[in-house]
C-alpha positions in Angstrom: -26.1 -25.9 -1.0 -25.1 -22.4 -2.5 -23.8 -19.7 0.1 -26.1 -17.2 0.8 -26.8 -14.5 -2.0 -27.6 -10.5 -1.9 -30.9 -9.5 -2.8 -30.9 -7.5 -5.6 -31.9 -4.1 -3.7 -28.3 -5.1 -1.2 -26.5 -5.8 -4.3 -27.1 -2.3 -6.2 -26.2 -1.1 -2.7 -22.9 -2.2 -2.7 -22.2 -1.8 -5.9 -23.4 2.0 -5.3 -21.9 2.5 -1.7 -18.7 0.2 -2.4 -17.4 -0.8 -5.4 -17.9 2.6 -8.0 -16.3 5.1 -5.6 -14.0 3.0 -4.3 -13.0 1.9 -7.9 -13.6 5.7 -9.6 -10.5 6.7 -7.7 -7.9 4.6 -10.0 -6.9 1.1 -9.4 -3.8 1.6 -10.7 -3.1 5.4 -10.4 -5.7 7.8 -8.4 -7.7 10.7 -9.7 -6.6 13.4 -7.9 -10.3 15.2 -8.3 -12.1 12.3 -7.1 -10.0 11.6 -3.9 -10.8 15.0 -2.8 -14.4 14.3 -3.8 -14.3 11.3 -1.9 -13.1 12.7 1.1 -15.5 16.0 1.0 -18.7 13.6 1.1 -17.5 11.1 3.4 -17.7 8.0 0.9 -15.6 5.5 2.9 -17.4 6.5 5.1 -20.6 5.7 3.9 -18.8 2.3 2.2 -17.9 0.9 5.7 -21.4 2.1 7.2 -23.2 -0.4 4.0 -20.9 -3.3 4.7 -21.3 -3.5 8.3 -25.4 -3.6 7.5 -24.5 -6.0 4.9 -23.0 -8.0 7.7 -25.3 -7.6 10.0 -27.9 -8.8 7.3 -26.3 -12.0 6.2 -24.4 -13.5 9.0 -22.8 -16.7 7.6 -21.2 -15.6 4.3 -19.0 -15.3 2.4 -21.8 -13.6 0.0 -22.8 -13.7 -3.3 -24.1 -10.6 -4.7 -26.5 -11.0 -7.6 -24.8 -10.0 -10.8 -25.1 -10.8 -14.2 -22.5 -12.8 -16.3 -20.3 -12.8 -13.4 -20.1 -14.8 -10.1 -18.6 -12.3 -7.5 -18.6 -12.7 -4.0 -17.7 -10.4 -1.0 -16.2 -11.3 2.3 -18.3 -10.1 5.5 -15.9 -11.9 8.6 -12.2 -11.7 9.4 -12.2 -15.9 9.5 -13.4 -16.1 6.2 -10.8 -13.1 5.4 -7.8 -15.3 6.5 -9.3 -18.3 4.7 -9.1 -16.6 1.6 -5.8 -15.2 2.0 -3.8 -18.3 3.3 -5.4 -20.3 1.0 -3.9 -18.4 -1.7 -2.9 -18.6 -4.6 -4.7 -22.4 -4.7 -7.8 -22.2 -4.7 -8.0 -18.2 -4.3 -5.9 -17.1 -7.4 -4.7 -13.4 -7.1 -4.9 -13.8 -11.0 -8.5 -12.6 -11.3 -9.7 -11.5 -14.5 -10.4 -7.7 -13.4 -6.3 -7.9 -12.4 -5.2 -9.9 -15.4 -6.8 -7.6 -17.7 -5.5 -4.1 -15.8 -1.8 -5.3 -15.6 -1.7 -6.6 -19.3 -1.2 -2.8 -20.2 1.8 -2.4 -18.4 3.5 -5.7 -16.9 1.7 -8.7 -18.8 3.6 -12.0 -17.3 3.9 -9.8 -13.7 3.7 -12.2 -10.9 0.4 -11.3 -9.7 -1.6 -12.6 -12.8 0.9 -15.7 -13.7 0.2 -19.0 -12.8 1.4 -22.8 -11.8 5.4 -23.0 -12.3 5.6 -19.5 -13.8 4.5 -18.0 -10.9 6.7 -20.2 -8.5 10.0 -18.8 -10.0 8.4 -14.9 -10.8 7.7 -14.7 -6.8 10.5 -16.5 -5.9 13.4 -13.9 -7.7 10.9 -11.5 -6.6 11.2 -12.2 -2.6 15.1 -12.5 -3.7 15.1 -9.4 -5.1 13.3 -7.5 -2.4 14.5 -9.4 0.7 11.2 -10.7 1.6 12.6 -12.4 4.5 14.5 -10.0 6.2 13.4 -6.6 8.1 16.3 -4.9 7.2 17.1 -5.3 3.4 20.6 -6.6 2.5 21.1 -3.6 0.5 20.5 -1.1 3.1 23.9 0.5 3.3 23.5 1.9 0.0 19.7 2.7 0.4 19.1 4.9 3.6 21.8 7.3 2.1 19.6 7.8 -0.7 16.7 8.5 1.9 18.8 10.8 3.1 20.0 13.0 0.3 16.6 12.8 -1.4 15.0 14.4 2.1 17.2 16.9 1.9 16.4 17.8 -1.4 12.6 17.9 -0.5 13.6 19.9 2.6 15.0 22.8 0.2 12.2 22.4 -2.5 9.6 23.1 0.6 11.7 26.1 2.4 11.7 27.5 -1.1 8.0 27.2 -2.1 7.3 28.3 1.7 5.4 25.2 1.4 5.5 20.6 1.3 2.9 19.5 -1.1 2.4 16.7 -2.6 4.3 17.6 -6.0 7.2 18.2 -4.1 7.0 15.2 -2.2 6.5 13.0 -5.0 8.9 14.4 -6.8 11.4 13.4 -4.7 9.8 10.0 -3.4 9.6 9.2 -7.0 14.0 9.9 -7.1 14.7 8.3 -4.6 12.2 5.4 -6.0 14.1 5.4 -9.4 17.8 5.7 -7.6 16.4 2.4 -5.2 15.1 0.0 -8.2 18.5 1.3 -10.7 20.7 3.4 -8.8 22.1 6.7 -9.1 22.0 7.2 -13.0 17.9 6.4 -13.6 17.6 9.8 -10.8 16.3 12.0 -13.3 14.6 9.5 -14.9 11.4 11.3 -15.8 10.5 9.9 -19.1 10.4 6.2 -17.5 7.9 7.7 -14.8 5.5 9.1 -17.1 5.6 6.1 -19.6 4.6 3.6 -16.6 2.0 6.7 -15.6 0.2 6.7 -19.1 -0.1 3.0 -19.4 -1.2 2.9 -15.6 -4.4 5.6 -16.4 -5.0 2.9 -19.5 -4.8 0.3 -16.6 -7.3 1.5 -14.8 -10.3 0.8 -17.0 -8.4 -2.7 -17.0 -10.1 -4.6 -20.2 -12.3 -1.8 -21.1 -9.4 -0.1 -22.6 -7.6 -0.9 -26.1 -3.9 -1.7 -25.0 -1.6 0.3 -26.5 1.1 -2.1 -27.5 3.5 0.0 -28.9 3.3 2.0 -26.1 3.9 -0.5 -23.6 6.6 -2.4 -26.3 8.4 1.0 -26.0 8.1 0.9 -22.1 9.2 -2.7 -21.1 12.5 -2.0 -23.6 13.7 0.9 -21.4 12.6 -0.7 -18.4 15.2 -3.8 -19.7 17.8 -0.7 -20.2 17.5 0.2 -16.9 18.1 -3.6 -15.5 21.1 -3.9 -18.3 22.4 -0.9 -16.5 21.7 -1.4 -12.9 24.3 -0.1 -10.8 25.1 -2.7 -7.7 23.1 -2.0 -4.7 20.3 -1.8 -6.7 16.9 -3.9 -6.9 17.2 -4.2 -10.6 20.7 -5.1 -10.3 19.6 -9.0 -8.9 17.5 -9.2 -12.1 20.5 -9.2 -14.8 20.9 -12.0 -16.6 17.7 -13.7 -15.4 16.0 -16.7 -17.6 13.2 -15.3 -19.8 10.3 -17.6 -18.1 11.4 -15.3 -14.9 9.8 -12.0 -16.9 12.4 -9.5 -14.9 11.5 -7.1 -17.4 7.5 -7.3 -15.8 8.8 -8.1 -12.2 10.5 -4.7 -11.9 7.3 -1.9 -13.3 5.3 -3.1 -9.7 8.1 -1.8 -7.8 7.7 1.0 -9.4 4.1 1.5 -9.3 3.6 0.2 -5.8 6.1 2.6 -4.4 3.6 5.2 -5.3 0.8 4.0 -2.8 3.7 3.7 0.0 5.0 7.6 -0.4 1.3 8.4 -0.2 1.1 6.4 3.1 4.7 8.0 4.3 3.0 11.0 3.4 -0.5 10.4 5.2 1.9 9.6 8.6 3.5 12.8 8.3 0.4 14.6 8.7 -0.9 12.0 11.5 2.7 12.9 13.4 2.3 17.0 12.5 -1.7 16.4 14.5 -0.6 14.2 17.4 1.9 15.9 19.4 2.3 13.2 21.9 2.9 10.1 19.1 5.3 12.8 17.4 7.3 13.0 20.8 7.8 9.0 20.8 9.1 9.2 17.3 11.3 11.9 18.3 12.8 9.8 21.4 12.9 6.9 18.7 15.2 8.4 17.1 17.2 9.6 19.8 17.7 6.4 20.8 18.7 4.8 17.8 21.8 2.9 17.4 21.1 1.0 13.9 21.5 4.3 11.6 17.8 4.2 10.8 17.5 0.5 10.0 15.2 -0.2 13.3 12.9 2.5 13.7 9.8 0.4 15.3 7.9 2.9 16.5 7.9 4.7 12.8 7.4 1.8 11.3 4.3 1.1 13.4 3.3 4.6 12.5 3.1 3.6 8.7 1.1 0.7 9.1 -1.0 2.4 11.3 -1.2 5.0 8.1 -2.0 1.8 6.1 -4.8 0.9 8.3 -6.6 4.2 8.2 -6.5 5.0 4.5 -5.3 2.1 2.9 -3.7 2.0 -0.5 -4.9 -1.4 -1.7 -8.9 -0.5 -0.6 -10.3 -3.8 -2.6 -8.1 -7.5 -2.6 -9.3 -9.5 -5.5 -8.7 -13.2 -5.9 -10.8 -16.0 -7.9 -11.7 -18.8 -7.2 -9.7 -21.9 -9.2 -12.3 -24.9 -8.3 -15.6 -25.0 -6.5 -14.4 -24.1 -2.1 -16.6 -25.5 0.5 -17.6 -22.9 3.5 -19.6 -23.8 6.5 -22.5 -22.1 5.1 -22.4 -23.4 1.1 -20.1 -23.8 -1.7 -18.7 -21.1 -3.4 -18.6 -21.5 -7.4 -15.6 -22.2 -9.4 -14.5 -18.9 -11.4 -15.8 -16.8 -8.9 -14.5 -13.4 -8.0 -14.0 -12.7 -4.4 -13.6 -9.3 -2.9 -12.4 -7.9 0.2 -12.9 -4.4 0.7 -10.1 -3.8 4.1 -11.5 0.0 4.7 -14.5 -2.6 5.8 -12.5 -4.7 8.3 -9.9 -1.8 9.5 -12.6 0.5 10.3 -14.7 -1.9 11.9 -15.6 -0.3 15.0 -17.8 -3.3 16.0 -14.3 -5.2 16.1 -11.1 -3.2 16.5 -11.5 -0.6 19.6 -10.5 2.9 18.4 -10.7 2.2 15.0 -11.0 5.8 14.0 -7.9 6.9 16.2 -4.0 7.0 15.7 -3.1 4.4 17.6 0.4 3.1 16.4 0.7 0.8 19.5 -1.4 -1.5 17.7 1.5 -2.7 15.8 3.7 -3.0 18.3 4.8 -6.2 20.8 7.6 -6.6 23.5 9.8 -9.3 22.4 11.3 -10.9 26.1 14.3 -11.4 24.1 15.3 -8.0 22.8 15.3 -4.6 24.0 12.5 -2.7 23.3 9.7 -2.8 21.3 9.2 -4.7 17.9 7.1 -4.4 15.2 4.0 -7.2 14.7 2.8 -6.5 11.3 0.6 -10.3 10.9 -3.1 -9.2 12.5 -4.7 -11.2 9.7 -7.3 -13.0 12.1 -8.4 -9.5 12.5 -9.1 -8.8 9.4 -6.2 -5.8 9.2 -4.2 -6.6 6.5 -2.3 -3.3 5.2 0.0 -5.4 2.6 -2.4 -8.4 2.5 -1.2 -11.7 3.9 -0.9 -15.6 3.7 1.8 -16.7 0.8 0.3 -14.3 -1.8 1.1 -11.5 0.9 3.2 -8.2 -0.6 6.9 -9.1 -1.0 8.5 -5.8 -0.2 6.6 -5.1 3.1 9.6 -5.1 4.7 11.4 -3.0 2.3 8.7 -0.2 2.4 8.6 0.1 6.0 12.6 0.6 6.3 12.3 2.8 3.2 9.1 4.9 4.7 10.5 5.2 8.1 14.1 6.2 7.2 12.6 9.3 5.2 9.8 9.9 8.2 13.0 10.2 10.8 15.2 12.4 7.8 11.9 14.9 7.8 11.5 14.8 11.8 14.6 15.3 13.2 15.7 18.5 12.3 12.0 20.0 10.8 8.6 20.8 12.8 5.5 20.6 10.1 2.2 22.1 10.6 -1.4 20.8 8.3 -2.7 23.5 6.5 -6.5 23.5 7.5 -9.2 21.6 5.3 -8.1 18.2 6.5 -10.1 17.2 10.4 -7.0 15.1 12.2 -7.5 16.3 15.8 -6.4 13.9 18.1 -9.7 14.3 20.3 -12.0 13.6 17.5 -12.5 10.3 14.8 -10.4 10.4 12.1 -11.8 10.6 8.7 -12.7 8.2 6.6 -10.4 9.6 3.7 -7.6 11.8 3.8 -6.7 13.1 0.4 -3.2 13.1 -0.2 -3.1 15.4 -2.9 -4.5 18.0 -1.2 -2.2 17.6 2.2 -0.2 20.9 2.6 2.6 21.5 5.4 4.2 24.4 6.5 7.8 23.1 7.9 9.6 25.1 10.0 13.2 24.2 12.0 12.9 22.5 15.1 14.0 25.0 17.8 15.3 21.5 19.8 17.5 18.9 17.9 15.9 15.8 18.1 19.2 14.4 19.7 18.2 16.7 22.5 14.7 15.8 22.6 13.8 14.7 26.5 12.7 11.7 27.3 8.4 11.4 28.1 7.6 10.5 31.8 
C-alpha cells in the first residue's frame, strides 16, 4: 500500500504557497529583494497557513505530492519529523539530489552529499573540528576575544554612520568569521568571501546552473592556503595535514557559508531584545551575573534559538530516501525526496502555545544539579528543530550559540538599540512571519546604566 498522495489542485498549492517562495529567496545565499518581498506580503505566512490545511486534509502522511519525474514527499506530523531525522543518514540520506547538485559548485565531496565510509570520517574530523560534543568549544580562549574586538569595531562603524545595518554587521560578523575558521591573518580576507559568494548565487539554481570549474578550482586552492596557514586556535588549524579521502579543503567552505545564516539570526535577536524590554532586562542580569567570561550565557543562548524558531535559516530539510521505508499508513518509495518545511512545525499554532511570541523560556530547563538555568536545545518530538537533529544534526550548534551569544552580550552591555520603524515586533502583538534582515536598521545609543549595574527584576 502506497502512502497517501496530494491531489493535483493540493499539489500546485504547495508548490505555489511553499516551495517557489520559500526557495526564490536563495538556498545558498538570499536575495535581498525577495526577502523584503517576502516579508511585505506575508508569504510564510501564507506557507504555514497551506500546510496546516494540507494537514488537516490528509491526516496519516507522510504525503506524496503528485509530480512528474520525481517522487517527493512532504512531512505533515512532528513523529514522522523525528522519524526522518533520527533515521538519518540510513535510510533518509541528507545527500539528496537537489543538495548534491547545489554544493557541487562550491564544496563537491562536503560531508552533507558524501556517502558510506566517506562520510563516516568527513563528519567525524568535522565534529573534531568544531567540538560537537562540548558547549563550550576547546578553543574558546582565543575565540570570545575576537568577539570582542570585532564588536567593538562594529560599535564604531555604527556611531559613525549614526546607524547598525546590516552591511555593517556583516562586515564585521563576516571578520570575525574569517579570524575564527584561520585566525588573525585571513581578517581582511575579502577576496575569499566573495569567491565562496559568486559560486554560492551559482549554487542556488543547484543543477540548473553550468558549474564554473575554474572558478571553484581557483576557490578550493585558496581555501587549502588558508588551512596551510592556519594560525593555532583556529578551526582550520585541526584540518592540516588531514588524509585526502577526509576532503578538509570541502569540510571548511560550510563553515563559512553557514556562519552567514547564524549572524543573520544574532542579528534577528538583536532586534527581538531592542522590542522586548522585559527579555532585554534578563539578558542584562545575565550578564551581570556571569562568572565564565561569556562562555555560559543561557539565557542569550536561548534567545538565539528562539531567533531560529521564528525565522529560521534552514526553512526546507531535504533528505532521500536510500530503500523503500515502511510508515503506518504505506510505503514510501525508494529515491524519494522528502521535505520538511520547519516554518510549518515552529509556527504551528495548533501545537506549540505562543508560537508567534518571543518566548526564550522555551529553551530553557533547571538542571537540580547546577545553578541556574541551562539550555535544552533537543525539542525534536515537537517538530522544532532550528539546527535539525538525530545523527545528521548540525555539528557546530554548539559553536554558534557560544559565538552568537558572546557578540549579543559585547553589543548589550555597554549599547541601548532602538528598530527603525517598518518592521511590526511589539511585544503585545504576533510576530511576523518574516523579518527581513537586510532591511533591520538600529539606532544605538550608550546605555545611561552599565550593565554591571543593572538591578536585579523582582
Amino acid at each position: 500500500m502506497a502512502l497517501p498522495r496530494a491531489g493535483v489542485r493540493d499539489t500546485a498549492a504547495f508548490m505555489l504557497d511553499v516551495f517557489f517562495p520559500t526557495a526564490a529567496k536563495g538556498a545558498t545565499i538570499r536575495r535581498p529583494r525577495i526577502e523584503a518581498l517576502a516579508e511585505r506580503l506575508g508569504l510564510d505566512r501564507r506557507a504555514v497557513r497551506r500546510m496546516q490545511e494540507l494537514d488537516s486534509r490528509y491526516p496519516d502522511g507522510p504525503l506524496l505530492l503528485r509530480l512528474p519525474l520525481r517522487k517527493q514527499a512532504i512531512v505533515l506530523r512532528p513523529g514522522h519529523l523525528d522519524a526522518v531525522l533520527q533515521q538519518s543518514p540510513e535510510p533518509f540520506s541528507p545527500a539528496s539530489s537537489e543538495k548534491r547538485g547545489a554544493l557541487a559548485h562550491f564544496e563537491p565531496r562536503n560531508v552533507l552529499v558524501s556517502t558510506g565510509p566517506e562520510r563516516s570520517v568527513r563528519r567525524a574530523l568535522q565534529e573534531q573540528a568544531l567540538d560537537t560534543s562540548s558547549p563550550v568549544h576547546r578553543f574558546a580562549d582565543w575565540f570570545l576575544p575576537v568577539i570582542h574586538e570585532e564588536a567593538e569595531s562594529m560599535l564604531r562603524s555604527a556611531g559613525a554612520r549614526g546607524v547598525l545595518d546590516w552591511e555593517v554587521f556583516n562586515e564585521s560578523w563576516q571578520r570575525t568569521v574569517r579570524r575564527v575558521v584561520f585566525g588573525d591573518a585571513a581578517r581582511e580576507d575579502t577576496e575569499l568571501t566573495e569567491q565562496l559568494a559568486r559560486l554560492r548565487k551559482d549554487a542556488n539554481w543547484s543543477g540548473f546552473k553550468p558549474r564554473r570549474k575554474h572558478t571553484r578550482a581557483a576557490f578550493l586552492r585558496h581555501v587549502q592556503d588558508r588551512i596551510d596557514a592556519a594560525e593555532p586556535g583556529s578551526l582550520a588549524s585541526v584540518m592540516r595535514g588531514r588524509a585526502d579521502e577526509a576532503a578538509p579543503a570541502d569540510q571548511v567552505p560550510q563553515w563559512l557559508f553557514a556562519f552567514e545564516p547564524a549572524g543573520m539570526a544574532a542579528f534577528r535577536a538583536l532586534a527581538l531584545l531592542a522590542t522586548h524590554p522585559g527579555q532585554a532586562q534578563l539578558a542584562r542580569e545575565e550578564m551581570a551575573r556571569d562568572t565564565s567570561a561569556g562562555r555560559q550565557l543561557p539565557f542569550l543562548r536561548a534567545t538565539v534559538l528562539e531567533s531560529l524558531r521564528l525565522w529560521p535559516t534552514t526553512p526546507m530539510i531535504l533528505r532521500q530516501t536510500t530503500r523503500e521505508v515502511e510508515w503506518d499508513a504505506g510505503t514510501m518509495p525508494a529515491r524519494c525526496g522528502v521535505l520538511i518545511f520547519t516554518p510549518y512545525f515552529h509556527r504551528d499554532g495548533r501545537r506549540l502555545p505562543d508560537a508567534d511570541r518571543f518566548e526564550p523560556a522555551l529553551w530553557l530547563t533547571t538542571d537540580r544539579q547546577e545553578a541556574g538555568p541551562q539550555v535544552d536545545g533537543d525539542h525534536g518530538d515537537w517538530g522544532v528543530v532550528p539546527f535539525s537533529a538525530g545523527p545528521v544534526r548540525c555539528p557546530g550548534r554548539h559553536l554558534v550559540l557560544l559565538l552568537t551569544s558572546a557578540l549579543l552580550a559585547n553589543l548589550l552591555r555597554d549599547t541601548d538599540f532602538t528598530v527603525h520603524d517598518g518592521h511590526r515586533l511589539d511585544p503585545r502583538r504576533p510576530l511576523p512571519g518574516t523579518l527581513d534582515n537586510f532591511s533591520l536598521r538600529f539606532t544605538a545609543k550608550p546605555r545611561t546604566v552599565p550593565a554591571g549595574d543593572v538591578p536585579p527584576s523582582s
